[in-house]
Phi, psi and omega in degrees: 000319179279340172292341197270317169296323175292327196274349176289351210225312201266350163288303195286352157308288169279010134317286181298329198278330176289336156277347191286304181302346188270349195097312214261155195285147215270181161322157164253141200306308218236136197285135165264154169219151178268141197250029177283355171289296192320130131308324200165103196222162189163195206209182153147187207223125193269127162078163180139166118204178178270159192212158196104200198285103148359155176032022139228033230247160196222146184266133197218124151103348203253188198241189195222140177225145185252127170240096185268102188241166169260161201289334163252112194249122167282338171252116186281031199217155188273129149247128202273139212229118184257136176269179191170153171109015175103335172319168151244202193275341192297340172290347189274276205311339190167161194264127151331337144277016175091001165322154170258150213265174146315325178293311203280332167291354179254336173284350185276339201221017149059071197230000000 
């Protein structure tokens, strides 16, 4: 595992060094969006327990939720956006091109 770590790091080494030489500024991995809307964001998780062995047990069943508020909340009830077809909640954050999601549209329009 560690000959395997090394030649992954002396790859991305020279990766990095033939753009840096290349001129050109490299991508950023992950799309930023401006977050000036935002009021309050976080998470946490409903429900759940652990299954298994002692000292091997795994956390099963619970769900996971995200909360993205606008800094001026105008409504007193949340509005809650559930994925289904097998998705996750990450479809709500943003579009596979990089696109900004339903959330950050809703929090912009203070909804």
């Amino acid at each position: 595992m560690r000959r395997l770590s090394t030649v992954v790091l002396a790859g991305g080494f020279g990766i990095a060094t033939l753009v840096s030489l290349s001129g050109q500024s490299p991508k950023r991995p992950v799309p930023a969006f401006d977050q000036s809307a935002v009021g309050a964001r976080g998470y946490f998780y409903v429900g759940g327990n652990y299954a298994g062995e002692p000292g091997k047990q795994i956390m099963q069943g619970q769900m996971y939720a995200e909360v993205v508020a606008p800094k001026r909340v105008r409504r007193p009830y949340p509005l809650v956006l559930i994925h289904g077809a097998g998705q996750t909640a990450t479809n709500w954050m943003g579009t596979p091109d990089g696109r900004k999601g339903w959330a950050d549209y809703f929090v912009r329009r203070n909804i």
